[in-house]
C-alpha positions in Angstrom: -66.7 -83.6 13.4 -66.6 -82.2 9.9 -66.0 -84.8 7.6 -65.1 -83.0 4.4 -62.2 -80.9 6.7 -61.6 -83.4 9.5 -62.1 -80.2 12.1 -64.2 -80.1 14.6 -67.4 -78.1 14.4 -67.3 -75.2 16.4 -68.8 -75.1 19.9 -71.6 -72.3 20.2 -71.1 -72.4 23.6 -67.9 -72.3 24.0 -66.4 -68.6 25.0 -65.1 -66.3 22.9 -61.1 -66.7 23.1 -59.0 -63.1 22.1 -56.0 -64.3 19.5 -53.4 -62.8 21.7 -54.8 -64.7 24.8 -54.8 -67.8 22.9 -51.1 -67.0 22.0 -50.0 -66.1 24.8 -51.3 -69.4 26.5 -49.4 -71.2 24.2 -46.1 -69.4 24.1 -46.7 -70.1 28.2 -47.4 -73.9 27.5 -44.1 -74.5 25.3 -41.6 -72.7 27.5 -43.5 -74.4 30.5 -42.6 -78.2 28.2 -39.2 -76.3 27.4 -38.1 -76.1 31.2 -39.2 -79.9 32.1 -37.5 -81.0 28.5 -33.9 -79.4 29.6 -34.7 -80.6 33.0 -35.6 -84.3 31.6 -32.4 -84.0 29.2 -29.9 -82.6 32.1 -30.9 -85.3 34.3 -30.4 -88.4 31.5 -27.2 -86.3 30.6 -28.5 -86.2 26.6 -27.2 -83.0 24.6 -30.5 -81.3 23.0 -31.9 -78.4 22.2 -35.1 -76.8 22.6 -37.5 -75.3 19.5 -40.7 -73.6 20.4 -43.2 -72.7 17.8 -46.7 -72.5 17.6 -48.7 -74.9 14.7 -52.0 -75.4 13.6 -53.2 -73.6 17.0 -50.5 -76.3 19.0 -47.5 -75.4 20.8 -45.1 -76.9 18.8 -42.5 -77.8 21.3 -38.8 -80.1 19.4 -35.8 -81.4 20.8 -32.8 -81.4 18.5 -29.2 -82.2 18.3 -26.4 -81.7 16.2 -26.4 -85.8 15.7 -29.5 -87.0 15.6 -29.0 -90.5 16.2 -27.9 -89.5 19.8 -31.7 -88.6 20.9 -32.7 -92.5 19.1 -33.5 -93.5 22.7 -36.3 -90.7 23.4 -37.6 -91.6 20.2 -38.4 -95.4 20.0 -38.6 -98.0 17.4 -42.0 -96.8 16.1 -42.2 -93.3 17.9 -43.6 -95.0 20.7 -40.9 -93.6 23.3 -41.7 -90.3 21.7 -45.4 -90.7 22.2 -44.9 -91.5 25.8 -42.3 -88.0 26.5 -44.8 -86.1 24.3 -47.5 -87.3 27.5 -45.3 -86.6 30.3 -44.7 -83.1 29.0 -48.4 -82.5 28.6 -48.8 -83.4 31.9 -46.2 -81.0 33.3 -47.8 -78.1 31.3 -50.7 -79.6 32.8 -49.6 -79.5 36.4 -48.5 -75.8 35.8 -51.3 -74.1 34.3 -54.5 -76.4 35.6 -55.2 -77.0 32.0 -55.2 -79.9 29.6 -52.5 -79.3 27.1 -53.0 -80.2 23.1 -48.8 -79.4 22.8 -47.2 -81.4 19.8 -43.8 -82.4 20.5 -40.8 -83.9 17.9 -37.5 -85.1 18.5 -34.9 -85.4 16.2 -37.1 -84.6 13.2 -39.2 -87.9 13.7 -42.4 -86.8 13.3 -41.4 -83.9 10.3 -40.1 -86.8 8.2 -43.2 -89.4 9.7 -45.8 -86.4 8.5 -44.1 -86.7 4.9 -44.2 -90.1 5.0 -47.7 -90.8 5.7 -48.8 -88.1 3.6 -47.5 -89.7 0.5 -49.2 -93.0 1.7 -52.8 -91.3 1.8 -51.8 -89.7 -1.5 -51.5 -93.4 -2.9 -54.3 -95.0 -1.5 -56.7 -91.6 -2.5 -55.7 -92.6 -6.0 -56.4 -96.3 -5.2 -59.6 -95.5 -3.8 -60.5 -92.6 -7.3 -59.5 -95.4 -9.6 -61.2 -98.6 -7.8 -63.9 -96.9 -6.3 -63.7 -98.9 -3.5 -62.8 -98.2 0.5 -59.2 -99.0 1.4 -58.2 -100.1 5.0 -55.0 -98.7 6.0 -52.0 -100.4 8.5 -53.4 -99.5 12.4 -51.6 -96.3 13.3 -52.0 -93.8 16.5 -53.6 -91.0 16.3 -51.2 -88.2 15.2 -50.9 -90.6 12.5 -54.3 -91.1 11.8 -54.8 -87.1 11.6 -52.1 -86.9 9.0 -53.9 -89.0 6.9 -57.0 -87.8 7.5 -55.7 -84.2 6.7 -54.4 -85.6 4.0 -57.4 -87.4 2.3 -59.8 -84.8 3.0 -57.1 -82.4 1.3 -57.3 -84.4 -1.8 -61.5 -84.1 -1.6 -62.1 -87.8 -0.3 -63.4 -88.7 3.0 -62.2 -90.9 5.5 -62.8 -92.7 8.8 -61.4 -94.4 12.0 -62.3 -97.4 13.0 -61.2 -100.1 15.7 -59.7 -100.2 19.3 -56.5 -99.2 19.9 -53.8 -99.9 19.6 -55.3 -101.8 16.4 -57.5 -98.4 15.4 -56.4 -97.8 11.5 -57.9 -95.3 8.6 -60.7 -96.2 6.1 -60.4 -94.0 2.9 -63.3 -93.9 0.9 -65.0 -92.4 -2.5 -66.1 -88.8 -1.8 -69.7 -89.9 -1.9 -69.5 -92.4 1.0 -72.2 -91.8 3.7 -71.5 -91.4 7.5 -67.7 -91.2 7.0 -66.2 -89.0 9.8 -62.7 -88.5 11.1 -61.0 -88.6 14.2 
């Protein structure tokens, strides 16, 4: 893992994937998470509709409504319903294509507005951690969360770090010259 970009280092041994392959794949994987989403939203008889985009090399799959509120129940008090729909769909895409799916998938805005809202809170605690010079332990979060942040901090030129078990795993920001710091 690269800790000043939060990527991964690239695989030399990994093959050689053609752009159009690689979109293709995952144009395949969101109207495969597309199909079992209207399936999923026909059979709990919730009104929705289905986005498909690709992001940050993700299929970028969201379920939206003209009122919001209505799809509160696939969402969760803390995203965790979403977190579970967003694993059942990877597992369809999974079943259908024989490969593991990285798909990122929203409902009702939550994670747009979530991304906002963590971003500002790595913003505050980079400044906390420039004018301190000390680490800062952040609230446990899961892992989209986590990578947010961590996009976030290494954005602003700090590094940062996971540490813990989950569900309790939560982000360590640090001064830029802080050895061993990773991401996850």
């Amino acid at each position: 893992m690269n800790a000043s970009t939060g990527t991964a280092a690239p695989d030399p041994a990994a093959p050689v994937v053609d752009p159009e392959d690689r979109t293709k794949r995952l144009e395949e994987e969101g109207e495969i998470a597309a199909d079992y989403l209207e399936e999923f939203l026909d059979i709990a008889d919730l009104d929705g509709d289905i986005d498909l985009d690709i992001k940050h090399d993700r299929a970028a799959v969201e379920v939206v409504a003209d009122d919001p509120t209505s799809l509160a129940h696939l969402i969760g008090g803390e995203g965790e319903v979403l977190d579970a729909m967003q694993e059942l769909t990877r597992l369809a895409v999974q079943t259908r294509t024989g490969e593991r799916s990285r798909l990122m998938l929203d409902i009702g805005g939550y994670r747009a507005a979530r991304r906002v809202e963590l971003t500002r809170l790595a913003d505050a605690a980079v400044e906390q951690v420039r004018s301190s010079g000390q680490e800062i332990e952040l609230e446990p979060l899961n892992a989209f969360e986590r990578k947010v942040v961590h996009d976030a901090v290494a954005a602003a030129g700090l590094v940062s770090d996971s540490r813990g078990v989950e569900p309790e795993r939560y982000v360590v920001v640090q001064p830029a010259e802080a050895p061993g710091a990773t991401t996850d």
